[in-house]
C-alpha positions as CSV (number, residue, x, y, z in Angstrom):
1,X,-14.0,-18.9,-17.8
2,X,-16.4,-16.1,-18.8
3,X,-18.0,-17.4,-22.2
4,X,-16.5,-15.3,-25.3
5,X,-18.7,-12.2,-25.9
6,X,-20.1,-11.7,-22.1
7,X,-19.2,-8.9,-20.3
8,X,-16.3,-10.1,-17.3
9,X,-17.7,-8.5,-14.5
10,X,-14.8,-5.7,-12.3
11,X,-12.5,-7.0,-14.6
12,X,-9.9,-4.9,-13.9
13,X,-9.7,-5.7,-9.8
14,X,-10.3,-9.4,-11.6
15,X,-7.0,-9.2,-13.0
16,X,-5.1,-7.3,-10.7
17,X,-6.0,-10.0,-8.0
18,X,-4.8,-12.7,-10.2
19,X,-1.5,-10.6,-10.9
20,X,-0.5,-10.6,-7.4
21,X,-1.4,-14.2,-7.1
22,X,1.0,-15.8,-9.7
23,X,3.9,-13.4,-8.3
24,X,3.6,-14.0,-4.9
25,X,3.6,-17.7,-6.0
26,X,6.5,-17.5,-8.7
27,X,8.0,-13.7,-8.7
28,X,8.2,-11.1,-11.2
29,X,9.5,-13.5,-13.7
30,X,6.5,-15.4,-13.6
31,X,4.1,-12.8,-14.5
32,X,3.0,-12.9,-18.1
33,X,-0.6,-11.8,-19.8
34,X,-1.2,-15.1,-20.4
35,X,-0.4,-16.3,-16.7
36,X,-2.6,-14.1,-15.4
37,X,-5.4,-14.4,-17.6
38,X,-5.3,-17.9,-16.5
39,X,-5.0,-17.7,-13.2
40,X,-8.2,-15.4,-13.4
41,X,-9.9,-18.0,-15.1
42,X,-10.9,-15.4,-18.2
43,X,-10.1,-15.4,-22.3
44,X,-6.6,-14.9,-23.3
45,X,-7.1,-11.6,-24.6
46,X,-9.1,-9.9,-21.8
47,X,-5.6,-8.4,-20.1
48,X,-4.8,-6.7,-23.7
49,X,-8.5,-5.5,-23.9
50,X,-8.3,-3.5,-21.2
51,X,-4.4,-2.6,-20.9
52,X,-2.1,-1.4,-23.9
53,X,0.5,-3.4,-22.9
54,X,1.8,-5.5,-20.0
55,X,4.3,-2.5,-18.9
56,X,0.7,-0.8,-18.8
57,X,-0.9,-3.0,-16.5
58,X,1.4,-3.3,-13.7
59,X,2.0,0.4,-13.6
60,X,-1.9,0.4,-13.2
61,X,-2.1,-2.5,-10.8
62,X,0.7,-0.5,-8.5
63,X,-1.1,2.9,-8.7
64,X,-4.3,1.0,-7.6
65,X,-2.7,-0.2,-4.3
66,X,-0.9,3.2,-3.9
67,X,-4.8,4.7,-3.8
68,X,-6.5,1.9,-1.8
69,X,-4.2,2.3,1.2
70,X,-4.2,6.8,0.5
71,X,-7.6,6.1,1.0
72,X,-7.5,4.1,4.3
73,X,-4.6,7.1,5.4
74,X,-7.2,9.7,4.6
75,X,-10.0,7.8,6.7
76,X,-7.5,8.0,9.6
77,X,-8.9,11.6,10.6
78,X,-12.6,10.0,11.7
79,X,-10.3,7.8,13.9
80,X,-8.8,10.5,16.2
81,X,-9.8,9.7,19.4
82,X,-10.2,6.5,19.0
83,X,-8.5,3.1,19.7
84,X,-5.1,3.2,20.3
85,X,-2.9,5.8,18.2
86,X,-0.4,3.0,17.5
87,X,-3.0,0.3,16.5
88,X,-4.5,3.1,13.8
89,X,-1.5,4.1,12.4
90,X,-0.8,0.3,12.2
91,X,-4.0,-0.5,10.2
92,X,-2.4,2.2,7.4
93,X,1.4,1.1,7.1
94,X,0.3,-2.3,6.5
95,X,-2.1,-1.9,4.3
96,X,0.8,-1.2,1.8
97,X,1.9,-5.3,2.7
98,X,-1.8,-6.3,1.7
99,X,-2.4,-8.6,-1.5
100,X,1.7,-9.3,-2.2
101,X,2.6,-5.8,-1.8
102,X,6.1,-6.2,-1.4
103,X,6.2,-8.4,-4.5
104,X,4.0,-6.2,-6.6
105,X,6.5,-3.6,-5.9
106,X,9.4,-5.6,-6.8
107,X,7.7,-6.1,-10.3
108,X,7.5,-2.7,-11.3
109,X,11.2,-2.3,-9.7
110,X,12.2,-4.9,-13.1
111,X,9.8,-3.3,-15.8
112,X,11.7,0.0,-16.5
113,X,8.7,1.0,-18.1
114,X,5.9,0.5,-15.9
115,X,8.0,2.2,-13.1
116,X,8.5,5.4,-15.2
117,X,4.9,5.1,-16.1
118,X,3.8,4.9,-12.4
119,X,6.7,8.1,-11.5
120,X,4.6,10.0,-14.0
121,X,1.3,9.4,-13.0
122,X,2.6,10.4,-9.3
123,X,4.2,13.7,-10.3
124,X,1.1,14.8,-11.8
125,X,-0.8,13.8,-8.4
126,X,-2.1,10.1,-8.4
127,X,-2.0,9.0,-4.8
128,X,1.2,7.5,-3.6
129,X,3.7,7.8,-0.4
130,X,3.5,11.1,0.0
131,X,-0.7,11.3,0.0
132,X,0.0,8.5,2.5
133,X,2.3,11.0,4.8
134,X,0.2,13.7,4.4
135,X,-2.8,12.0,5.8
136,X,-0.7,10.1,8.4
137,X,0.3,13.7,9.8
138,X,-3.0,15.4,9.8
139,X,-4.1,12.3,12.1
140,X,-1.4,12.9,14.7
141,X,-1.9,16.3,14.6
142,X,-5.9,15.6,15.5
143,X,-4.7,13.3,18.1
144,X,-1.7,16.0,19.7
145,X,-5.0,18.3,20.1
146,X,-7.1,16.0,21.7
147,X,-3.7,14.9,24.0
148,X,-3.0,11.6,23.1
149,X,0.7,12.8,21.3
150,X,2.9,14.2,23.3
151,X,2.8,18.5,22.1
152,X,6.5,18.2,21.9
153,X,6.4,15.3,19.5
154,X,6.6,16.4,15.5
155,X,3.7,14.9,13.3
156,X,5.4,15.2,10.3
157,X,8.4,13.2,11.3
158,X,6.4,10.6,12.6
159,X,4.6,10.1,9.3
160,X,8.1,10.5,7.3
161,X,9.3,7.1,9.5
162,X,6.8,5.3,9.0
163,X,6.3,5.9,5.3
164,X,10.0,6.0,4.6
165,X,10.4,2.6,6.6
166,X,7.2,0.6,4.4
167,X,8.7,2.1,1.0
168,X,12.2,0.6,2.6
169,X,10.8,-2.9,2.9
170,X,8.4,-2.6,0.0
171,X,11.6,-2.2,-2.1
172,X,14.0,-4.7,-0.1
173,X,11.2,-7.6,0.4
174,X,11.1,-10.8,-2.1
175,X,10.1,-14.1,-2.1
176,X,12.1,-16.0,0.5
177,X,13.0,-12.9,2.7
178,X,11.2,-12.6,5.9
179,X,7.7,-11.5,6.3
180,X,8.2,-7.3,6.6
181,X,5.2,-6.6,8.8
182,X,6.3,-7.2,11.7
183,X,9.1,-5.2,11.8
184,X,6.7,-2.3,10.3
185,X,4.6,-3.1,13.7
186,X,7.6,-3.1,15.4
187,X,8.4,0.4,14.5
188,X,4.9,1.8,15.1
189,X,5.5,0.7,18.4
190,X,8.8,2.2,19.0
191,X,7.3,5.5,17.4
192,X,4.4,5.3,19.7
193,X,6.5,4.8,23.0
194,X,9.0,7.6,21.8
195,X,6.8,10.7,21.0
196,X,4.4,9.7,24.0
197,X,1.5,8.6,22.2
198,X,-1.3,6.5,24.8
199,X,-1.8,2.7,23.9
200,X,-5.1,3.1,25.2
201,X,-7.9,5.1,24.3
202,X,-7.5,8.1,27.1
203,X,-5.1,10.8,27.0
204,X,-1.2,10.6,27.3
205,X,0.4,10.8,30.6
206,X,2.6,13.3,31.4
């Protein structure tokens, strides 16, 4: 525990790691300022240092995720060309499954608050699903010029499935459910044999 009156180094990714921690291990119910500042190892009061309220900080810890894995989606266009289409677009959907995702997500779902909180900060242009889907079809557009998806394949819907599918398990995953990756690899999958994208790293046949 970080003595009182010494600065807590990245406190706030601190935290938010320690948040997903206690409900992946107990669910939403378990989360409390006080069982995450303990799980972090800091002073009681950090959390409320930093964050008005609880309501607060998971709206914050959500929007975080939302604009870690918008950032690995926009890094996707230096990756046409490259690897395999399906093992690219992969990398992205489950990033959103990283660090409890599916139980972060169900956390805001029961804190009325933090969810209209994180709508907000989306509708006035913090990174979300659709930054995701915008990035995801730029890619696939890259990769239809260089010939690795099919020219009569649509970007777009491509991106919409995959984005509407992780927001679908995101919501409907909780402790004791199955694991929701694999049927978001599944999918990729599908998607790539469907709209004629290559598994390999040349152009697509046909």
């Amino acid at each position: 525990m970080a003595p009182r009156g010494v600065a807590t180094p990245d406190v706030r990714e601190r935290l938010f790691a320690a948040a997903e921690r206690v409900v992946e291990k107990g669910g939403p119910g378990a989360l409390t300022s006080r069982s995450v500042t303990a799980e972090a190892g800091c002073a009681k009061g950090l959390l409320h240092a930093h964050f008005a309220g609880l309501d607060e900080f998971v709206a914050e810890l959500c929007l975080d995720r939302f604009a870690r894995t918008a950032a690995k989606a926009r890094a996707l266009s230096g990756l046409a060309g490259q690897g395999t289409v399906a093992g690219n677009l992969d990398a992205v959907a489950l990033a959103l499954f990283d660090s409890g995702g599916p139980a972060i997500s169900g956390l805001a779902m029961t804190r009325p608050a933090a969810a209209l909180r994180i709508r907000e900060a989306l509708e006035s242009g913090a990174p979300g699903f659709a930054a995701i889907q915008e990035s995801i079809t730029g890619y696939l557009e890259d990769e239809q010029k260089l010939g690795r998806l099919a020219r009569t394949s649509d970007p777009h819907t491509v991106a919409l499935a995959v984005v509407g599918t992780a927001h679908h398990l995101l919501m409907t995953s909780w402790a004791g459910t199955p694991d929701p990756r694999p049927s978001m690899t599944r999918l990729v999958a599908a998607l790539v044999e469907d709209q004629g994208l290559s598994f390999g790293s040349g152009r697509a046949q046909g």
